[in-house]
C-alpha positions as CSV (number, residue, x, y, z in Angstrom):
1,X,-3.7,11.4,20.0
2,X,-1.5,11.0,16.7
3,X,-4.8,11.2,13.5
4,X,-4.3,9.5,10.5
5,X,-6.0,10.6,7.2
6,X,-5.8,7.9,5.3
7,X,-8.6,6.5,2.4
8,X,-11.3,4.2,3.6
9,X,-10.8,0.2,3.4
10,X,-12.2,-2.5,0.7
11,X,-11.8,-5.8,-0.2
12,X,-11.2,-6.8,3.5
13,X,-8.3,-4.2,3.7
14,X,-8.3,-1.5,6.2
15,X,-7.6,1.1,3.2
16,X,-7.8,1.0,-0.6
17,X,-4.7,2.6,-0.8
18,X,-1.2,0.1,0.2
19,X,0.3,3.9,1.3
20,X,-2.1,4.3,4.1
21,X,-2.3,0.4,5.0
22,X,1.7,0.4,4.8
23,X,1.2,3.3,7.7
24,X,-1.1,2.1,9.8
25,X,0.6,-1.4,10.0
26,X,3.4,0.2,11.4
27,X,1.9,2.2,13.8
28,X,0.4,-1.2,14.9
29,X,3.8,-2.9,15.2
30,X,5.0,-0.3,17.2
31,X,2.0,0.1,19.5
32,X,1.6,3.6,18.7
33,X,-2.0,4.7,19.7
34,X,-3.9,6.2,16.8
35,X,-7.1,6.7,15.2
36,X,-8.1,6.9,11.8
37,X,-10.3,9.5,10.0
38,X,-11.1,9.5,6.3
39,X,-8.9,12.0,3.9
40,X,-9.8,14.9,1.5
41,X,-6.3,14.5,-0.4
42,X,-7.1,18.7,-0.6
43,X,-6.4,19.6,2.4
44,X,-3.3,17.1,2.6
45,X,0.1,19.1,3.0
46,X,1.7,17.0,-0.1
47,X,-1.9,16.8,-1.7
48,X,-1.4,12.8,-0.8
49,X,-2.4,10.3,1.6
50,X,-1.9,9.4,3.9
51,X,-0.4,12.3,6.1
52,X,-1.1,13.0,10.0
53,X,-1.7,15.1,12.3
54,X,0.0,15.2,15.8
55,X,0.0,18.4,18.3
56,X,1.1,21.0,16.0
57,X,2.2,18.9,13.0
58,X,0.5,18.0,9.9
59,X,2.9,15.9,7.9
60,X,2.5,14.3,4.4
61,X,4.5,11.0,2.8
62,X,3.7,7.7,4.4
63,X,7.6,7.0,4.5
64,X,8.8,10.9,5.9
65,X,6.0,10.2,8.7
66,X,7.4,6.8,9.5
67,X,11.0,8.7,9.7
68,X,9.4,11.4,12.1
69,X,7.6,8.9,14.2
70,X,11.0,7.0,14.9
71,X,12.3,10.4,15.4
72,X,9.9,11.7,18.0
73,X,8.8,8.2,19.7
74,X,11.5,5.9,19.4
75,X,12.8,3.2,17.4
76,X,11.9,-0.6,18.4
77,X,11.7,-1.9,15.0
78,X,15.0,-0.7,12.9
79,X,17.6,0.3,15.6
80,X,19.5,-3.0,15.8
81,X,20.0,-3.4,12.2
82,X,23.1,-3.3,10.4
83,X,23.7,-1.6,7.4
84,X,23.9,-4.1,4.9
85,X,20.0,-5.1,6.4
86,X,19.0,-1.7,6.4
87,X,20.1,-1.4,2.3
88,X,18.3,-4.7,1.5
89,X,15.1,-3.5,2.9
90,X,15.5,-0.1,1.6
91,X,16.0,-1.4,-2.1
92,X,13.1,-3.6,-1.6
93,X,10.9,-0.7,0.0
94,X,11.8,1.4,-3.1
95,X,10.9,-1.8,-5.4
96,X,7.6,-1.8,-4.3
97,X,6.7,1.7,-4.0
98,X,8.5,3.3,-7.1
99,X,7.4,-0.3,-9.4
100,X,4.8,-2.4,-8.4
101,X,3.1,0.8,-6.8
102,X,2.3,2.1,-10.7
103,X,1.4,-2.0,-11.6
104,X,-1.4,-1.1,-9.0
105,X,-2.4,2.2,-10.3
106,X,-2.6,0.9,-13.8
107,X,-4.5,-2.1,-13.1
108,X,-7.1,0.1,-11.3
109,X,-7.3,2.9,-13.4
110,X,-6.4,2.2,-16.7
111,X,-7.4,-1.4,-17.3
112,X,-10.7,-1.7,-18.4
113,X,-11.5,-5.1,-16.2
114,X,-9.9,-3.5,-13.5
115,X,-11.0,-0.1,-13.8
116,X,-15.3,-1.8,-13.5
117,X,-14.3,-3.4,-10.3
118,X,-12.6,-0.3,-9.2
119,X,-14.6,2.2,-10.3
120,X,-17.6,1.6,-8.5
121,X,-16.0,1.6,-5.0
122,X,-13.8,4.9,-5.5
123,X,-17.4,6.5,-6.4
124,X,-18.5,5.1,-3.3
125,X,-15.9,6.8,-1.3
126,X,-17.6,10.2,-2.0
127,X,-19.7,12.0,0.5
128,X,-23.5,12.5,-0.6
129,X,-22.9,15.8,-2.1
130,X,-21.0,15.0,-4.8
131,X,-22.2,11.8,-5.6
132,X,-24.8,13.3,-8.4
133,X,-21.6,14.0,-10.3
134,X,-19.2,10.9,-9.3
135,X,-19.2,9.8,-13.2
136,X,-18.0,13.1,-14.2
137,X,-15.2,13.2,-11.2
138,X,-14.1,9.3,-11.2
139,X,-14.1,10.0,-15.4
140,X,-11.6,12.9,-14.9
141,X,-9.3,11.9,-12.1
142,X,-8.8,8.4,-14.6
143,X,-8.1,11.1,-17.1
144,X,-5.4,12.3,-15.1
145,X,-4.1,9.0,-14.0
146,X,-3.4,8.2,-17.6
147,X,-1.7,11.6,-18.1
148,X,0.6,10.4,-15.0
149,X,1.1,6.8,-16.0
150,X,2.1,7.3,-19.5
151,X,4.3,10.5,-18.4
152,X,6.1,8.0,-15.6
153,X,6.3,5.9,-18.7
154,X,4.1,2.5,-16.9
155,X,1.2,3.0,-20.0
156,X,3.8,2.6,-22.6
157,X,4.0,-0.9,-22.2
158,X,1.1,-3.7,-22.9
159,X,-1.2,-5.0,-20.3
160,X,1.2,-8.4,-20.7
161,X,4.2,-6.3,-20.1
162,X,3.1,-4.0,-17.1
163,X,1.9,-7.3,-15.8
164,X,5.6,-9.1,-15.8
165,X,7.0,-6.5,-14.3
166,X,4.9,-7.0,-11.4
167,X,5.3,-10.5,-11.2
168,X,9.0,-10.3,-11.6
169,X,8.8,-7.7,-8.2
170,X,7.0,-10.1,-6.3
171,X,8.9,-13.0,-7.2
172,X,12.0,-10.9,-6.1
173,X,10.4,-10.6,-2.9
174,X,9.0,-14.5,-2.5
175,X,12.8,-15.2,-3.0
176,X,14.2,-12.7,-0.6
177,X,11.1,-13.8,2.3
178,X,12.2,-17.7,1.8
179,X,11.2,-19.3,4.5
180,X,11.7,-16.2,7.2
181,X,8.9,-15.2,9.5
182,X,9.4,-11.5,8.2
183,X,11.7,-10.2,5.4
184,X,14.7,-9.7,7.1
185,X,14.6,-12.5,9.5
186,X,12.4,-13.8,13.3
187,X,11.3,-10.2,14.2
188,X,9.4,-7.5,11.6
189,X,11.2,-4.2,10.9
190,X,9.5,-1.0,9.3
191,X,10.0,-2.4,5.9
192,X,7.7,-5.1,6.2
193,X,5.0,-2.7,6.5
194,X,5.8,-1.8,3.0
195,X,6.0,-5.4,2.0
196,X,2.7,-6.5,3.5
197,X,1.0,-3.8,2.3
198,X,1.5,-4.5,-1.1
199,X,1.3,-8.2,-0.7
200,X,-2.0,-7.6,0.8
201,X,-2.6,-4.9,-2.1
202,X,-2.0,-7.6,-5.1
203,X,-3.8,-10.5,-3.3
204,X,-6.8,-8.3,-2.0
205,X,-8.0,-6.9,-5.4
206,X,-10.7,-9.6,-7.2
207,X,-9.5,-9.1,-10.4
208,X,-7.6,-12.2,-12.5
209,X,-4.5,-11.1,-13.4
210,X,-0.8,-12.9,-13.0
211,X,0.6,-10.8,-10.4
212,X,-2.2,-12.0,-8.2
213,X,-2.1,-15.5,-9.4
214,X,1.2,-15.7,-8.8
215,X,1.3,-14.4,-4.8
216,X,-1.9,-16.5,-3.9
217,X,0.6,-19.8,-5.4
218,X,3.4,-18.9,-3.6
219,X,3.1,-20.5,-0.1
220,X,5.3,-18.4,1.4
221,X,3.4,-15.1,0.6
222,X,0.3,-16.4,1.3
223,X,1.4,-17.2,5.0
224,X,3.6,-14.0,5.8
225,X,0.2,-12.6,4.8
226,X,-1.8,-14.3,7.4
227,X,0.9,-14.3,10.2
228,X,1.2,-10.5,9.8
229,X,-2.6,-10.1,9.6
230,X,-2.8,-12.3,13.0
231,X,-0.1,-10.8,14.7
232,X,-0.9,-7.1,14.0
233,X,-4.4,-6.9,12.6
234,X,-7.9,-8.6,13.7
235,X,-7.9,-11.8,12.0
236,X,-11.5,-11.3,10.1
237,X,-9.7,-8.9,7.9
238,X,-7.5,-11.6,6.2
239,X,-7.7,-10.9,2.5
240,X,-6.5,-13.6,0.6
């Protein structure tokens, strides 16, 4: 059976991280049978989660694994779309994964609000062993974090700032959904895993901040949200 290393769930979400939730929904909306085991990002063939491991392969990149699963078991989702379809989801995948993703990772790390609801559960995440020094680990992996951020250029801007950009990503989205059942019309495609994952992300995470305010207003986000959940997920794990 296909294993996914992915990082454990909070905040009703099956993972912490939208990368391994973005996986695992698509491996739900394509029936795949999987099971789920938590990650040690060192053993990881990209040192990143998620990755899997299937037969003989061990395969890093939430996006390159979705690539070789429609490669090795077929393609229900994506192989009726046209081009022009397959562009608008792609720029919207990117969107979300190379912008909002580092909104995320800011508002977790580097925020101080965020950072006290966060910190506590990544600490929890650790086996027993190494909680005796999870201050000293969670204090230098945010070290690094802020190296990252402010090399990738996010932590150069305000808290204000990082925040509009965000909310001007979702808002792109909210206008692109519309009134659709899925992003790109009546039936999901791979890239709505990416959407929902993030929507999910944004809405799951109880700290105040616009980006959330703003999906939890907008109707439509709020429902693609629970009809994906229902459809693909068990209902108790709504998190908005």
């Amino acid at each position: 059976m296909l294993t996914v290393h992915a990082s454990p769930g909070a905040w009703g979400l099956t993972s912490i991280s939208p990368f391994c939730i973005k996986l695992e929904a698509y491996l739900k909306m394509v029936g795949l049978p999987y099971r789920v085991v938590p990650a040690d990002p060192r053993t990881a063939p990209k040192g990143k989660i998620p990755f899997i491991v299937e037969g003989g392969v061990r395969l890093g990149d939430s996006q390159f694994i979705i690539e070789y699963l429609k490669q090795n078991h077929g393609d229900p989702l994506d192989a009726k779309l046209g081009t022009a379809e397959r562009a608008l989801g792609h720029a919207v995948r990117r969107m979300l994964e190379e912008g909002t993703y580092f909104h995320s990772l800011h508002e977790r790390w580097l925020d101080d609000e965020g950072w006290r609801v966060f910190n506590p559960v990544f600490r929890g995440l650790f086996p027993p062993f190494l909680r005796p020094f999870g201050f000293a680990i969670a204090g230098s992996v945010r070290r690094q974090v802020r190296r990252t951020l402010y090399g990738q250029g996010t932590s150069r801007h305000s808290r204000e700032e990082i925040q509009a950009m965000a909310r001007d990503d979702l808002a792109a989205v909210a206008t692109l959904l519309g009134n659709k059942p899925f992003l790109l019309g009546d039936a999901p495609t791979s890239f709505d895993a990416t959407v929902y994952a993030f929507v999910a992300s944004v809405a799951a995470f109880p700290l105040d901040s616009s980006p959330r305010r703003y999906v939890l207003a907008q109707d439509n986000l709020v429902k693609y949200q629970e009809r994906f959940q229902q459809r693909f997920f068990h209902p108790t794990r709504l998190a908005a």
